[in-house]
N, C-alpha and C positions, 0 to 999 in steps of 0.2 A: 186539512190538506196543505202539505207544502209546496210550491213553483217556487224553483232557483232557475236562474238563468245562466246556464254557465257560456262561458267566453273563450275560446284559444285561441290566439295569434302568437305564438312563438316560435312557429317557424313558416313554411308560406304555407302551409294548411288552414286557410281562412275559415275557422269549426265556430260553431253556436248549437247548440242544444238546450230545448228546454224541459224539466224534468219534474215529475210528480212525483215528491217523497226517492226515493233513490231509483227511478224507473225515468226511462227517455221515453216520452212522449210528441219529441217533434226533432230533426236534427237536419241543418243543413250546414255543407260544408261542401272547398273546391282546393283541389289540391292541385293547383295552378304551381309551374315551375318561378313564379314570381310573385312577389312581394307586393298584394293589391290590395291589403285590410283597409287602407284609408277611404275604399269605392265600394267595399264590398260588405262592410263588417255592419253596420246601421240597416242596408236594406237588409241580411239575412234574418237579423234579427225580427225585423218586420214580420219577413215568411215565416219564421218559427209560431212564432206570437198568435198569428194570424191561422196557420194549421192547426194548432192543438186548441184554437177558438176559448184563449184565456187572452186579457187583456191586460197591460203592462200596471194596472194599482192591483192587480191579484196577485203580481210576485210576494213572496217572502223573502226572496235576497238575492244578488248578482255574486255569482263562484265567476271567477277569473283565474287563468294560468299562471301560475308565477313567475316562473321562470326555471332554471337559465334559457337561453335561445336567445333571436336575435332580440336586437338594442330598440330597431323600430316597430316593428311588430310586437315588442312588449309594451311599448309606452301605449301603442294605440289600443291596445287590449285594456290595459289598465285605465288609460284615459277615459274610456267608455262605459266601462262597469262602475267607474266614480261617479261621472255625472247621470249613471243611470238610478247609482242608491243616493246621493244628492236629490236628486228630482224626485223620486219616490220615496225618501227616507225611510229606507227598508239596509239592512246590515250587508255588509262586503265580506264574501269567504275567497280565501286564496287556495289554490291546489297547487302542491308543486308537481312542476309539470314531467319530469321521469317517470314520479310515482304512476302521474296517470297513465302515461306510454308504457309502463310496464304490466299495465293491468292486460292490455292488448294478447300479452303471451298467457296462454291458457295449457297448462301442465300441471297433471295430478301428481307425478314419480316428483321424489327427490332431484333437487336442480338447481341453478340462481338462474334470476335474469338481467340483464345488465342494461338497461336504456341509454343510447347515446346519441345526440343530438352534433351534428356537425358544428364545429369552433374554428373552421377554417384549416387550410395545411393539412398537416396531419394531427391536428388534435382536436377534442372532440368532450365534453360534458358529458359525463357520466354517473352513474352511480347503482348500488348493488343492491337488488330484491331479492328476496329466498319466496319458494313457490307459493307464499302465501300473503305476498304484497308486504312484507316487512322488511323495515328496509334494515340492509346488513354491513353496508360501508357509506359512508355519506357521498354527497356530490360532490366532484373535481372537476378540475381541468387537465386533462390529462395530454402530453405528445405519445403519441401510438407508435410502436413497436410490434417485431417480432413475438417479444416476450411479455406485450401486457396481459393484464389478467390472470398469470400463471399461476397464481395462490388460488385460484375459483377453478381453473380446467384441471386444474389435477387431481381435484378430489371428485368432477363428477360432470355431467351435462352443464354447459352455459346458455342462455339463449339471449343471442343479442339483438335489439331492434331499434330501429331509427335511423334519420339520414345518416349517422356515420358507420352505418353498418358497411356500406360500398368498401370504403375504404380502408376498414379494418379485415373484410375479408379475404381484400386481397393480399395483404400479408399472414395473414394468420391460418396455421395449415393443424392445426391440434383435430383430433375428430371427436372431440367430446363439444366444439364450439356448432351449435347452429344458430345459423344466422336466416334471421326474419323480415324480409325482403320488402322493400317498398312502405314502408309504414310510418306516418307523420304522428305525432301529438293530436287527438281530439277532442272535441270538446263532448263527445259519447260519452269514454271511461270518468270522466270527473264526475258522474252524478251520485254513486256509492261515496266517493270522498268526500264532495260537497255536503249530501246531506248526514254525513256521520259529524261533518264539523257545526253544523246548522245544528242539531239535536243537542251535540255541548256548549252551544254558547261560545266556537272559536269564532269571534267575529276580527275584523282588521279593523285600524282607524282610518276610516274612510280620507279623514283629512292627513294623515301621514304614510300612509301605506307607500313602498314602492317595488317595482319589480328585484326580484332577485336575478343581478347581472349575473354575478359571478365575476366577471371578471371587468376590464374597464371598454368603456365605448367604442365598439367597433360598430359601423354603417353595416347595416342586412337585412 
């Protein structure tokens, strides 16, 4: 039996779930309009721990969000799933963190989906899934437009989800775009990625691992 713990704080969705083999077995999280992992993110994990009545030497390994998203809420994410495979000497998996946001959008028909995390302004982290989690253009940092995305809406449905969806919807008037309202990064969708990277042996170096900025140090 495998317990990973997975971790997201990249963006103010304070998530912990903890999971058996690729199944959630315990998941709490607060989707607080501010930035409170430093208060929040230890005792969740407690409650997790503590509901699904496994005790922290039964993990097999700490999944953590990678990134992009914010600067602080990745350190403290990262920080804490170190010193929790440090203490435990059990293996660190990273999830990037789109992929898992885009597991969110559930579509049988042909489509992409595009995850985008707010970058301030108008730009926004992105990157492009076809409807079966594969991912089809890497992560950027993109300034948003009228005309972004126009290689993807025009051959077929888009679905966009994350905090930059607000403010790409309101410019963007194509009717093949729907956009997926209210939805942060959790630490739910990472347990399918988690434990597919657990079962190959993608482990990180605990002592060199670090978040995927993306781009350079902005305060969020």
């Amino acid at each position: 039996m495998t317990y990973i713990l997975c971790i997201e704080t990249s963006t103010t969705n304070c998530s912990v779930a903890l999971t058996k083999n690729e199944t959630v077995i315990a998941l709490k999280e607060d989707y607080d309009t501010k930035y409170s992992h430093a208060e929040r993110l230890h005792n969740f994990i407690d409650i997790v721990v503590k509901e699904a009545g496994v005790r922290l030497k039964d993990l097999s390994a700490i999944a953590v969000s990678k990134g992009p998203g914010s600067y602080t809420g990745l350190r403290i994410g990262v920080s804490a799933a170190k010193g929790l495979c440090y203490a435990l000497d059990i293996p660190l998996l990273s999830v990037p963190t789109l992929q898992s946001l885009a597991l969110q959008v559930k579509i049988e028909q042909d489509g992409v989906v595009i995850p985008m995390i707010d970058a301030r302004r108008m730009e926004v982290y992105a990157a492009v899934f076809s409807n079966t989690n594969i991912l089809v253009r890497e992560t950027m940092a993109e300034i948003l437009d009228e005309s972004s995305f126009s290689e993807y809406l025009g051959k077929g449905k888009v679905y966009f989800i994350g905090n930059g969806v607000e403010k790409f919807s309101a410019i963007c008037n194509n009717d093949q775009a729907v956009f997926v309202q209210n939805k942060l990064p959790s630490a739910n969708e990472m347990a399918i990625l988690s434990y597919a990277k657990f079962l190959k042996k993608d482990f990180e170096d605990v002592s060199y691992f670090e978040p995927y900025y993306l781009k350079d140090f902005l305060i969020g």
